[in-house]
PALUM-905248 format. One line per 5 residues: number of its first residue (from 1); for each residue z, y negated, x negated of N, C-alpha, C. Coordinates in steps of 0.05 Angstrom, whole numbers, plus 32768, in hexadecimal, padded with zeros to 4 digits. Layout:
N
NUM	Z Y X Z Y X Z Y X; ...
END
This chain:
289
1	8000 8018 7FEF 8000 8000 8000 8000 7FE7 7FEE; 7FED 7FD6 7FF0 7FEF 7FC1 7FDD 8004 7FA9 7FE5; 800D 7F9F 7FD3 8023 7F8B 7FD0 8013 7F6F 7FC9; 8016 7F59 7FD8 800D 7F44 7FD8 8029 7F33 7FD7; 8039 7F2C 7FC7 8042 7F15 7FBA 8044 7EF7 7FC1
6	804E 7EE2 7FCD 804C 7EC5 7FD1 8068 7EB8 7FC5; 805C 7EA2 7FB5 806A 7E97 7FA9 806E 7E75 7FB7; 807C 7E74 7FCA 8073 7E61 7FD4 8090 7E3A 7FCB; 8083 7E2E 7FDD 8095 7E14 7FD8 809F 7E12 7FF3; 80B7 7E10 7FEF 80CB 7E07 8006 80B9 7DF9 8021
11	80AC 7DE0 8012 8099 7DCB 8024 8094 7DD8 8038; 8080 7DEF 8028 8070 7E03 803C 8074 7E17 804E; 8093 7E18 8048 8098 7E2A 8064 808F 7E30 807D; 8088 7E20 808A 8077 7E22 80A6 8068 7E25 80A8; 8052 7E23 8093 803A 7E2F 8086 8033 7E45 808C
16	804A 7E52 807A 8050 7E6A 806E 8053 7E7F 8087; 806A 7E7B 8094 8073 7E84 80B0 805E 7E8E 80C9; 804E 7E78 80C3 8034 7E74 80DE 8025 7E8B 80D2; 8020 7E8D 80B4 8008 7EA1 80AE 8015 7EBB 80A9; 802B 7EC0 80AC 8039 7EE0 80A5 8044 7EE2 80CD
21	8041 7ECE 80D8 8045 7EDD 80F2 802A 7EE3 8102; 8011 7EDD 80F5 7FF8 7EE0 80FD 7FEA 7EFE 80EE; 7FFF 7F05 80E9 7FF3 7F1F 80D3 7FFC 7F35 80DA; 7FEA 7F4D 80F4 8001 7F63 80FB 7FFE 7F74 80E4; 7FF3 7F77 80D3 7FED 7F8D 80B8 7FF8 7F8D 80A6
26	800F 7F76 80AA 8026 7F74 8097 803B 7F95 8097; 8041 7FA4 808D 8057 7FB8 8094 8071 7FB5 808D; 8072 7FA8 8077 808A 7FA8 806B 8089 7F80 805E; 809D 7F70 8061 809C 7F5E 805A 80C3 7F55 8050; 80C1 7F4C 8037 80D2 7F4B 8026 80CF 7F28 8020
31	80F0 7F29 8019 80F2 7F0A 8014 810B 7F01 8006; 8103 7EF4 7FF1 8116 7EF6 7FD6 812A 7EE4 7FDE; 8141 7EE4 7FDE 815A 7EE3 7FE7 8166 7ED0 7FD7; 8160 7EAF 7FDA 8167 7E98 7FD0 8178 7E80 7FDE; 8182 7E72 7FDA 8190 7E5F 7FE8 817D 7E4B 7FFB
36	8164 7E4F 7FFD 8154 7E43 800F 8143 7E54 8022; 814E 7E72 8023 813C 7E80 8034 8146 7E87 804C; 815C 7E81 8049 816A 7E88 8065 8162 7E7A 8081; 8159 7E5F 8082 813F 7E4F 8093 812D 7E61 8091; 8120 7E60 807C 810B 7E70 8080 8107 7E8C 808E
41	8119 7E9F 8087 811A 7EB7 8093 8124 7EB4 80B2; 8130 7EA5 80B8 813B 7E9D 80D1 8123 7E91 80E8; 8114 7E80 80DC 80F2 7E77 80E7 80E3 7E91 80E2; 80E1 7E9F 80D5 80D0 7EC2 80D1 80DD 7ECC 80E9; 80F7 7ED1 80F1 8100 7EE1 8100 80FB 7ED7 8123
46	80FA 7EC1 8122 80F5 7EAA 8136 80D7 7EB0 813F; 80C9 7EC5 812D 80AD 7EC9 8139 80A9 7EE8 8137; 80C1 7EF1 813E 80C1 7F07 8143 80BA 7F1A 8124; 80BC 7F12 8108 80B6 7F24 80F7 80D4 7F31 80E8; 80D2 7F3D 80EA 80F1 7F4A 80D1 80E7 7F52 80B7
51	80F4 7F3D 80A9 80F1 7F40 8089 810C 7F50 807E; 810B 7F56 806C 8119 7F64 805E 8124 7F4E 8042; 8140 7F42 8046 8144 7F34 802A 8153 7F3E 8016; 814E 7F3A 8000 8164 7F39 7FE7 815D 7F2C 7FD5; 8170 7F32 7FC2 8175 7F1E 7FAA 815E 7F2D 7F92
56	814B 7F1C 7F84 8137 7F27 7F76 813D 7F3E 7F68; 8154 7F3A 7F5D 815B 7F5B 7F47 8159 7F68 7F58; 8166 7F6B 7F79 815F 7F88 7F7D 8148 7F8A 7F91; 8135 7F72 7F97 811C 7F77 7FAC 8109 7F85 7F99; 8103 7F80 7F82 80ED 7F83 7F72 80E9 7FA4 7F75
61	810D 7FA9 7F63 8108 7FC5 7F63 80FF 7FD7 7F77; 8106 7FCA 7F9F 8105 7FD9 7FAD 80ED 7FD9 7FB4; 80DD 7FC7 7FAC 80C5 7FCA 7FB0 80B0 7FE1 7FA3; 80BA 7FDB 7F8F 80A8 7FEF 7F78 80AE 800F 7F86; 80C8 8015 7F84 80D3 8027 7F91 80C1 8030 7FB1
66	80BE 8023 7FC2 80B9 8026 7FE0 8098 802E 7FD8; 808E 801C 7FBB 806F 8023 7FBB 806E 8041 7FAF; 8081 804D 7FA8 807B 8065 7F9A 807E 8077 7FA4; 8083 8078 7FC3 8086 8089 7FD4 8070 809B 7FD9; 807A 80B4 7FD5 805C 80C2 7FDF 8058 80C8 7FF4
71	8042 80DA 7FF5 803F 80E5 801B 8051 80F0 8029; 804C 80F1 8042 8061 8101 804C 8061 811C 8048; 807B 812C 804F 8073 814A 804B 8061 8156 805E; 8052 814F 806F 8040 8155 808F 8024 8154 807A; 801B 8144 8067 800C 8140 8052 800F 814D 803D
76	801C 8152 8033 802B 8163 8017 801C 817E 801E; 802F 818A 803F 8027 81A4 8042 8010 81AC 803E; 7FFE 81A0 8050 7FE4 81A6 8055 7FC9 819A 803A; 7FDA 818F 8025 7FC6 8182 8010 7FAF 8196 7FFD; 7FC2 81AC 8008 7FB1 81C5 7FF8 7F95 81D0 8005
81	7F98 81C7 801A 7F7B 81CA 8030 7F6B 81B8 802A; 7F51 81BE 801F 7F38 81AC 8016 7F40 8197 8038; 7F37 81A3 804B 7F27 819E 8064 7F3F 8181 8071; 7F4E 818D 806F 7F70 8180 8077 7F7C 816A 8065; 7F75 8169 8049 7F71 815E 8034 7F61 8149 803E
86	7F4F 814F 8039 7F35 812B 8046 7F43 8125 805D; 7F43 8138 806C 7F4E 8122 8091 7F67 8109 8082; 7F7C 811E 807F 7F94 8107 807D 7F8A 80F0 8060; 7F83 80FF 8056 7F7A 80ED 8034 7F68 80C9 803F; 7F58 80D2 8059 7F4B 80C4 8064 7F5B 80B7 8079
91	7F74 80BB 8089 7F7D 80AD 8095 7F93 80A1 8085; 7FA4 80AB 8076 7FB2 809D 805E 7FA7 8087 8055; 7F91 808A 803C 7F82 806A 803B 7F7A 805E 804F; 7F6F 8069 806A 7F6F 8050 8074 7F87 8040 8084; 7FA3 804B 8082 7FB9 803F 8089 7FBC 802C 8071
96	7FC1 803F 805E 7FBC 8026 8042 7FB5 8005 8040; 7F97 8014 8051 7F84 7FFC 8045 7F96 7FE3 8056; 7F9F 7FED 8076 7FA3 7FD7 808B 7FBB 7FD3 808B; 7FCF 7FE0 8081 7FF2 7FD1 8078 7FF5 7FC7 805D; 8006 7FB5 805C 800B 7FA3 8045 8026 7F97 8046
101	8030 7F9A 8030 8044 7F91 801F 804C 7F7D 8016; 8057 7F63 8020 8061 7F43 8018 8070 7F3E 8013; 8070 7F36 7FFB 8089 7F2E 7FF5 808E 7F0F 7FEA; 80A3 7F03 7FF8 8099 7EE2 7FF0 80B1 7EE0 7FE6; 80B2 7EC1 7FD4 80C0 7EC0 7FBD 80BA 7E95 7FC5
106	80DB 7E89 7FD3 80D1 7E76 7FE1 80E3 7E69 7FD3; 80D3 7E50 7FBF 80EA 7E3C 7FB1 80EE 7E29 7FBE; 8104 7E1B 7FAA 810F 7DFE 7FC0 80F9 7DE9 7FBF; 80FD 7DD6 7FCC 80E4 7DBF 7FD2 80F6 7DA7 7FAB; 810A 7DA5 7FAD 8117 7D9D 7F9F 810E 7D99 7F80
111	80FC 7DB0 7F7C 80F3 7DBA 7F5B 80E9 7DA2 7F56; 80CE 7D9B 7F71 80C4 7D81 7F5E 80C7 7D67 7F5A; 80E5 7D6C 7F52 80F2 7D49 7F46 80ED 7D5E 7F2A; 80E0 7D66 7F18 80E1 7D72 7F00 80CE 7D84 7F00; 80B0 7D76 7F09 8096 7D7E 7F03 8097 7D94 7EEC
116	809F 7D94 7EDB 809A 7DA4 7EC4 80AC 7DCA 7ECD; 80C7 7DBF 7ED2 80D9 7DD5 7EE1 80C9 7DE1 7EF1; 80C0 7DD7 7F07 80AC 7DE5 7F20 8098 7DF2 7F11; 8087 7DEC 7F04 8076 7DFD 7EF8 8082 7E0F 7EE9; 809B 7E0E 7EDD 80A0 7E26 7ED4 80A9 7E38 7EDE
121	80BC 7E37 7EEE 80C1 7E3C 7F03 80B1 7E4E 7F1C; 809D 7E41 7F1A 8084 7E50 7F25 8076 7E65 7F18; 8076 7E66 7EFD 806A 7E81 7EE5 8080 7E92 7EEE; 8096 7E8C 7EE4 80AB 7E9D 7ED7 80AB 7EB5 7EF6; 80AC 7E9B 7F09 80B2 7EB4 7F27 8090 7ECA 7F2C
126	807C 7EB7 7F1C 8069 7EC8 7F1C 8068 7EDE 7F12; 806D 7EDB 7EF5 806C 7EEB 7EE1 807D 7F03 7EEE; 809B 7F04 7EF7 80AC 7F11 7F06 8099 7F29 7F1B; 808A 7F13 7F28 8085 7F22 7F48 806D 7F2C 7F3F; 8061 7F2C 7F29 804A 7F3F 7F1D 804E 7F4F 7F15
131	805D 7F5E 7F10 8064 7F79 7F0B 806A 7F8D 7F29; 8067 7F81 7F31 8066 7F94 7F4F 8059 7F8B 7F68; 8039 7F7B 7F61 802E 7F6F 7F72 8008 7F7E 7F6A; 7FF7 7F76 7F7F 7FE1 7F81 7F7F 7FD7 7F65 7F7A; 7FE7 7F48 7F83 7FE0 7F37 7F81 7FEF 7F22 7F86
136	7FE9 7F05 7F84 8005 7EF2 7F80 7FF0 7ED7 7F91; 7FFA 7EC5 7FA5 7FEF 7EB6 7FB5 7FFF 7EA1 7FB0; 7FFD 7E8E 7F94 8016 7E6F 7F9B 800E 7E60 7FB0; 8023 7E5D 7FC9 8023 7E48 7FD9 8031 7E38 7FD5; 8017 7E1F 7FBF 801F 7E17 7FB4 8009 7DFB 7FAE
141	8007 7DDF 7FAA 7FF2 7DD4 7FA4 7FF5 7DD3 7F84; 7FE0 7DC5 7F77 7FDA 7DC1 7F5A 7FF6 7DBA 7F4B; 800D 7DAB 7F5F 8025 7DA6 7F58 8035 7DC0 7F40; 802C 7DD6 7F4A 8041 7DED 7F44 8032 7DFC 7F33; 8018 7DF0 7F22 800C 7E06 7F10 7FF3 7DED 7F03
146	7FFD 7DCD 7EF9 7FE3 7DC3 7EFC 7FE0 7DC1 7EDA; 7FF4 7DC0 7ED1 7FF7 7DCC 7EB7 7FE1 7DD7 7EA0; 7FD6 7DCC 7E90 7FC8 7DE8 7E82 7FD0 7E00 7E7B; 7FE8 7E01 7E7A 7FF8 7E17 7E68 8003 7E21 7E7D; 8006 7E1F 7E95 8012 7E30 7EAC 7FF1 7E44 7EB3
151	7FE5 7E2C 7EB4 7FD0 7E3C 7EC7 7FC4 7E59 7EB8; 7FBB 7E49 7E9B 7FBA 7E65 7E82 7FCE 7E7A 7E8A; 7FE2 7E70 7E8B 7FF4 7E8B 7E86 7FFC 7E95 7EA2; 7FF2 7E8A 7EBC 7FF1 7E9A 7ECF 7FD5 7EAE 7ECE; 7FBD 7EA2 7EC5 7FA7 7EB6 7EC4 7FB3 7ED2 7EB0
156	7FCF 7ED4 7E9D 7FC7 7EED 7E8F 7FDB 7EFB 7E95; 7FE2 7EF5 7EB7 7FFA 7F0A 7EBB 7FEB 7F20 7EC9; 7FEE 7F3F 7ECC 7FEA 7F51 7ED3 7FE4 7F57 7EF0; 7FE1 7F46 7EFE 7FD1 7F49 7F16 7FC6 7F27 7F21; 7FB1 7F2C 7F2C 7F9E 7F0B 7F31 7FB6 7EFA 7F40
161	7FB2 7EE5 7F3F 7FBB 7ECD 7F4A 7FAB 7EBD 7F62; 7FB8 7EB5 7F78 7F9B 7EA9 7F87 7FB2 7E8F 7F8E; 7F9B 7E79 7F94 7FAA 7E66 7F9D 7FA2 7E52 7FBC; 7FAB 7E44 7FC1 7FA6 7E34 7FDB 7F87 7E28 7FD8; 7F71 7E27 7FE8 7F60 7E1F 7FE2 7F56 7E07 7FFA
166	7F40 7DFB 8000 7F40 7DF4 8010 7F1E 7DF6 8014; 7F0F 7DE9 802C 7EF3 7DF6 8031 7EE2 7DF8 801D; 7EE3 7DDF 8007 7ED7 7DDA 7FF3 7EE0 7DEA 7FDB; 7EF0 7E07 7FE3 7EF5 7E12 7FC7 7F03 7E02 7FBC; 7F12 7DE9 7FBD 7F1B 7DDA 7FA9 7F45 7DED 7FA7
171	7F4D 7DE8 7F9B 7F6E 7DEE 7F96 7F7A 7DD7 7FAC; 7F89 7DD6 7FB5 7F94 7DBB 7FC3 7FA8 7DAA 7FB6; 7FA7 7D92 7FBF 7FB1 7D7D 7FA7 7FD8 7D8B 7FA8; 7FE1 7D85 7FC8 8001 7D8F 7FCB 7FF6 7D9D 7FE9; 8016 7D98 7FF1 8020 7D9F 800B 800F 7D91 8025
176	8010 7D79 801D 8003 7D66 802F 7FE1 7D6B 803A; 7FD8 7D71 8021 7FBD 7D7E 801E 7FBF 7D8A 8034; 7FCA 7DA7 802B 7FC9 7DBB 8036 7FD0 7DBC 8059; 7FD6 7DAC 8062 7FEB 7DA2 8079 7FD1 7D8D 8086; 7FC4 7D82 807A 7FAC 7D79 8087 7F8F 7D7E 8083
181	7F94 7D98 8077 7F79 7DA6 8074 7F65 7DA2 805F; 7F6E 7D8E 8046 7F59 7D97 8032 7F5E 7D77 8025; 7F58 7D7C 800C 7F51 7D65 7FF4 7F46 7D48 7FFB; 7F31 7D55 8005 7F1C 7D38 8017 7F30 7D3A 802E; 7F34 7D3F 8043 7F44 7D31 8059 7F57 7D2C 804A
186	7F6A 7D32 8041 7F84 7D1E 802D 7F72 7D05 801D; 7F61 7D09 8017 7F54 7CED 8002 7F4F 7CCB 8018; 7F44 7CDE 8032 7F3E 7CC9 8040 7F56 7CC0 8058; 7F62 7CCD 8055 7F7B 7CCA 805D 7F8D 7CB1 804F; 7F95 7CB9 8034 7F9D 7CA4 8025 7F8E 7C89 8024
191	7F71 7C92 8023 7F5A 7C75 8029 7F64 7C63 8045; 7F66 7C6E 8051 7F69 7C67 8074 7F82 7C4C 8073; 7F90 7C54 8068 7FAE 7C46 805B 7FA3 7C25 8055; 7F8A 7C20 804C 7F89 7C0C 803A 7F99 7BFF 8029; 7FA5 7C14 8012 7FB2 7C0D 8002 7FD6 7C00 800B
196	7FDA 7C0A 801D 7FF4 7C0C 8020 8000 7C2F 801F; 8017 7C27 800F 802E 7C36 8010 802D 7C46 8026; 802D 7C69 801E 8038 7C77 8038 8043 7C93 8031; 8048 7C99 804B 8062 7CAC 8048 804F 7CC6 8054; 8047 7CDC 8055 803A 7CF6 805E 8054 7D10 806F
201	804E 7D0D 8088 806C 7D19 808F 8061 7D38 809E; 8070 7D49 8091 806C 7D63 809D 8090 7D6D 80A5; 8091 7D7C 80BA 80B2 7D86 80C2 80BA 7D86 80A8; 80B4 7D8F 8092 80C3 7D99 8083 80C6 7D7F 806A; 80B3 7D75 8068 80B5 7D5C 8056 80CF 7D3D 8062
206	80CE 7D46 8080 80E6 7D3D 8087 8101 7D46 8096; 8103 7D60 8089 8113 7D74 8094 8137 7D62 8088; 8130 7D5D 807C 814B 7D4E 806B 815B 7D3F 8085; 814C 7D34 8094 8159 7D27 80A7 8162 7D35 80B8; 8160 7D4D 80B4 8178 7D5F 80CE 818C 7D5A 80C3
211	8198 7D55 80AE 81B0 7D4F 80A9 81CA 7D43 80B2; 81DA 7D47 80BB 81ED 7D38 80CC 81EC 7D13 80C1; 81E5 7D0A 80A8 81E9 7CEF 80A3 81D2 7CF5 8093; 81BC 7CEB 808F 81A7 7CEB 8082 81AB 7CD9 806B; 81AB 7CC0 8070 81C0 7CA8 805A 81D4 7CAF 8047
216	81DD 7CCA 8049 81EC 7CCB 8036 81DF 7CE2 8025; 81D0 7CE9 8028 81C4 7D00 801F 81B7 7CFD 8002; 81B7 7D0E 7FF4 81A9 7D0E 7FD6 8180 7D04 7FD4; 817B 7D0F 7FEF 8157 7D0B 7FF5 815D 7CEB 7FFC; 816E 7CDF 800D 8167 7CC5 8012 816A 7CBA 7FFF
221	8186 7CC4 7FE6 8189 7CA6 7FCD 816D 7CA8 7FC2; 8161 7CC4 7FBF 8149 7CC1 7FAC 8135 7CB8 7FB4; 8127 7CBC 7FCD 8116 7CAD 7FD5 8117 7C93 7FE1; 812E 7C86 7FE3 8130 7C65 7FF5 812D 7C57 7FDA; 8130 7C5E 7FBF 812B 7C4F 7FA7 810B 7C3E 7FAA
226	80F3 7C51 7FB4 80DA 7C49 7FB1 80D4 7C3E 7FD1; 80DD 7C4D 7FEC 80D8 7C46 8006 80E2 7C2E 8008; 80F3 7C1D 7FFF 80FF 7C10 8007 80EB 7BF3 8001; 80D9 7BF7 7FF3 80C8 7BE5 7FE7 80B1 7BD8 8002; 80AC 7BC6 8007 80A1 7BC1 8022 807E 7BD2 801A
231	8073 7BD7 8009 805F 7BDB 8001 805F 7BFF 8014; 806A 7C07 801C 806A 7C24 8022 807B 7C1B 803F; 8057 7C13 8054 8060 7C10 806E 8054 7C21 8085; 8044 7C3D 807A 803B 7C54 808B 8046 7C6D 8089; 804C 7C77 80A2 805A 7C93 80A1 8044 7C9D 80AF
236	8030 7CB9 80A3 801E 7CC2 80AD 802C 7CD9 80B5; 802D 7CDB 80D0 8037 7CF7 80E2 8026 7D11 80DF; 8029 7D21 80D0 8019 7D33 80DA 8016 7D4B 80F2; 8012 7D47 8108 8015 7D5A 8123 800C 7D75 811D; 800E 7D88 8122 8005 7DA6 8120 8012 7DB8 8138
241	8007 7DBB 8146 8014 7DCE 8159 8021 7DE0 8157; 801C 7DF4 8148 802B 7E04 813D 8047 7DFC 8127; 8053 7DE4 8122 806E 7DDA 811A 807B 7DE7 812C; 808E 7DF0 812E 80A6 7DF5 8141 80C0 7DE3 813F; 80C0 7DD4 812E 80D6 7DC6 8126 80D7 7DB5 813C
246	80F3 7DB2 814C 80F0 7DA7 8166 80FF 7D89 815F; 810A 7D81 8144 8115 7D68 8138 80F2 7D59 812D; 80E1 7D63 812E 80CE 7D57 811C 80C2 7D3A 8127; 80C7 7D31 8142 80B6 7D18 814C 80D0 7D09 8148; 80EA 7D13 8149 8107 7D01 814A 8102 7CF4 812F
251	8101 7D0F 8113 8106 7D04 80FC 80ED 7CEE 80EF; 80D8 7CF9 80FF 80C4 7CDF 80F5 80D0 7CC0 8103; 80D7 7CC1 8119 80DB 7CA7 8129 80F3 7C99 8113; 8106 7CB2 8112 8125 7CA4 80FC 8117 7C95 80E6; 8106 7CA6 80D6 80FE 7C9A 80B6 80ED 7C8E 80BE
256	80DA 7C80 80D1 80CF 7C6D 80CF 80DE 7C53 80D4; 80F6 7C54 80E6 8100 7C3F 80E7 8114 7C36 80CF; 8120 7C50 80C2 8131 7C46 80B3 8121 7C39 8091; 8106 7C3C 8092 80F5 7C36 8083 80E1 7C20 8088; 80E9 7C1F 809E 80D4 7C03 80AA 80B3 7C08 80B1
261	80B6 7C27 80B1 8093 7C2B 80B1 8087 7C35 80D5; 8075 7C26 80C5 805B 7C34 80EB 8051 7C4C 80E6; 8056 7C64 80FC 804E 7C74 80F9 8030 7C75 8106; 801D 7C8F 80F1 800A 7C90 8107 8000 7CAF 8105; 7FF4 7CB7 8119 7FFB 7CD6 8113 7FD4 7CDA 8117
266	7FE1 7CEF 8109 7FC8 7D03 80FD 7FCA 7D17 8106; 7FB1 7D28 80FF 7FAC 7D50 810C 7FAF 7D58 80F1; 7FC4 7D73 80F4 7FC9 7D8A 80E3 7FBA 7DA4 80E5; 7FBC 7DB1 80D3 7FA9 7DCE 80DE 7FB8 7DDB 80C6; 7FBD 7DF8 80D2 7FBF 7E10 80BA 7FA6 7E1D 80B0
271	7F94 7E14 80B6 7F77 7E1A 80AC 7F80 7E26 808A; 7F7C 7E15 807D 7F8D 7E1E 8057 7F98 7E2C 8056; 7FB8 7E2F 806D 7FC7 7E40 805D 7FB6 7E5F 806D; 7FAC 7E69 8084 7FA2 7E7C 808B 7F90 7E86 807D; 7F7F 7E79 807B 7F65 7E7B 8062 7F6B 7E88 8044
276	7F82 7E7B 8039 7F89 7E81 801E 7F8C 7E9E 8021; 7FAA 7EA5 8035 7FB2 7EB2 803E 7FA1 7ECD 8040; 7F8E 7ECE 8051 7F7A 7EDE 8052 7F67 7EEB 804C; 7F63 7ED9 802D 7F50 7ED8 801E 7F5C 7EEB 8002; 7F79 7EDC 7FFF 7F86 7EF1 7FF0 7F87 7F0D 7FF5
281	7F90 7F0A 800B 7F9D 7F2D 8016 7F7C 7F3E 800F; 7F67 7F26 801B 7F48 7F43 801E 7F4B 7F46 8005; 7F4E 7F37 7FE6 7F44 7F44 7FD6 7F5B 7F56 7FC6; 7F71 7F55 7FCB 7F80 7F64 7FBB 7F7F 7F83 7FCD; 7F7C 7F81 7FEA 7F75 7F96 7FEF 7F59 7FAF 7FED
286	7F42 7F99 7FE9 7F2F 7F9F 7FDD 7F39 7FB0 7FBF; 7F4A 7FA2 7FB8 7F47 7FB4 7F97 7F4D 7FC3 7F90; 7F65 7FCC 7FA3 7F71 7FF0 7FA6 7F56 7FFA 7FB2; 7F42 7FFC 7FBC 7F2C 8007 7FC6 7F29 8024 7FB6
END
């Protein structure tokens, strides 16, 4: 059964969520057991999927383990029969081919105050989840691998790497990208602005404000340093139907006022993250062929 791997960014959780609850050929789905996945696995379960968590020392192993499983004994018996042999040999791979193995590996949004940390950060968990993957999917933009020396040294780990793309084949710049469907719609997006200051809001980019006091919080001292500047007077909403976050029109209304900005809203699509998504799984399953 091949193992498909995601290394994803906090940001992207809902991303993430939408395209593993759109997947019935998932069989088994695993999820590395960090101080930020407990949202996450809680929104997985919220769509009806049951993941399996732990702490990486012991998911890895159980993985490797669960793949080394052999046939059943109903198979075993009968393996010595040419005739009986092909039947099951032939319904085996093709169970193979149509169940799959996930295992995601979801960091904090936090890394990138330390651009350099995030990228490493991003190898090291690669390098990790390559030893027991058919394949590795960063959901992730250029942020988390834009590096020369990340990207090198992601090409020479032991199983391919695929990344977020958008229609144009291009990598996507971040989150935001990805969240409004591609490089060019983010480019003209920012154009639209005429050079004013703005803010790009997805649930999760302003998830901070569920907080009982948002003002006192570690996200507001760091970002009211630059917002606070009259030059940054657009909060671009991004709508997607598929958000479930039922604080998401409250917390845009809060930070525009407490920032002084006009919001104006825009269309979202999971187009990217399904695509990537999909595109990965055909070919790593293609390669057990």
């Amino acid at each position: 059964m091949p193992v498909l791997s995601i290394i994803a960014c906090e940001m992207l959780e809902d991303e993430l969520v939408y395209v593993l609850s759109k997947d019935p050929e998932i069989k088994r789905l695993f999820v590395v057991e960090n101080r930020n996945s407990f949202r996450f696995v809680k929104k997985l379960r919220s769509e009806n999927l049951k993941p399996f968590m732990f702490s990486s020392d012991r998911l890895y192993p159980v993985v490797s383990e669960i793949n080394r499983e052999s046939p059943g004994s109903f198979m075993r018996k009968f393996s010595n029969i040419p005739f009986c042999k092909k039947i099951y040999d032939f319904i085996l791979n093709k169970k193979k081919k149509q169940e799959l193995t996930v295992v995601v590996n979801l960091l904090r949004k936090d890394l990138h105050s330390d651009v350099d940390l995030l990228q490493s950060e991003v190898y090291l968990n690669a390098r990790e989840m390559s030893k027991i993957s058919n394949g590795i999917l960063l959901f992730y933009g250029k942020c988390g691998f834009s590096s020369e020396k990340v990207q090198a040294e992601l090409q020479q780990l032991g199983c391919p790497v695929y990344f977020l793309r958008d229609d144009g084949r291009n990598i996507v710049d971040d989150c935001i990208s990805v969240a409004l469907g591609g490089n060019e719609i983010y480019t003209k997006m920012m154009l639209s602005g005429n050079g004013k200051g703005a803010i790009y809001a997805t649930p999760m980019v302003l998830s901070d404000l569920n907080e009982t006091n948002y003002k006192s919080s570690e996200s507001y001292k760091k970002i009211s340093k630059y917002l606070t500047s009259p030059m940054y007077s657009l909060l671009f909403k991004i709508n997607n139907q598929e958000y479930k976050d039922v604080n998401f029109h409250r917390n845009a209304s809060e930070f525009a006022k407490i920032f002084n900005m006009k919001i104006i809203n825009v269309n979202g699509t999971m187009k990217i993250a399904i695509n990537s998504y999909m595109e990965a799984k055909a070919y790593i399953c293609k390669s057990i062929d």
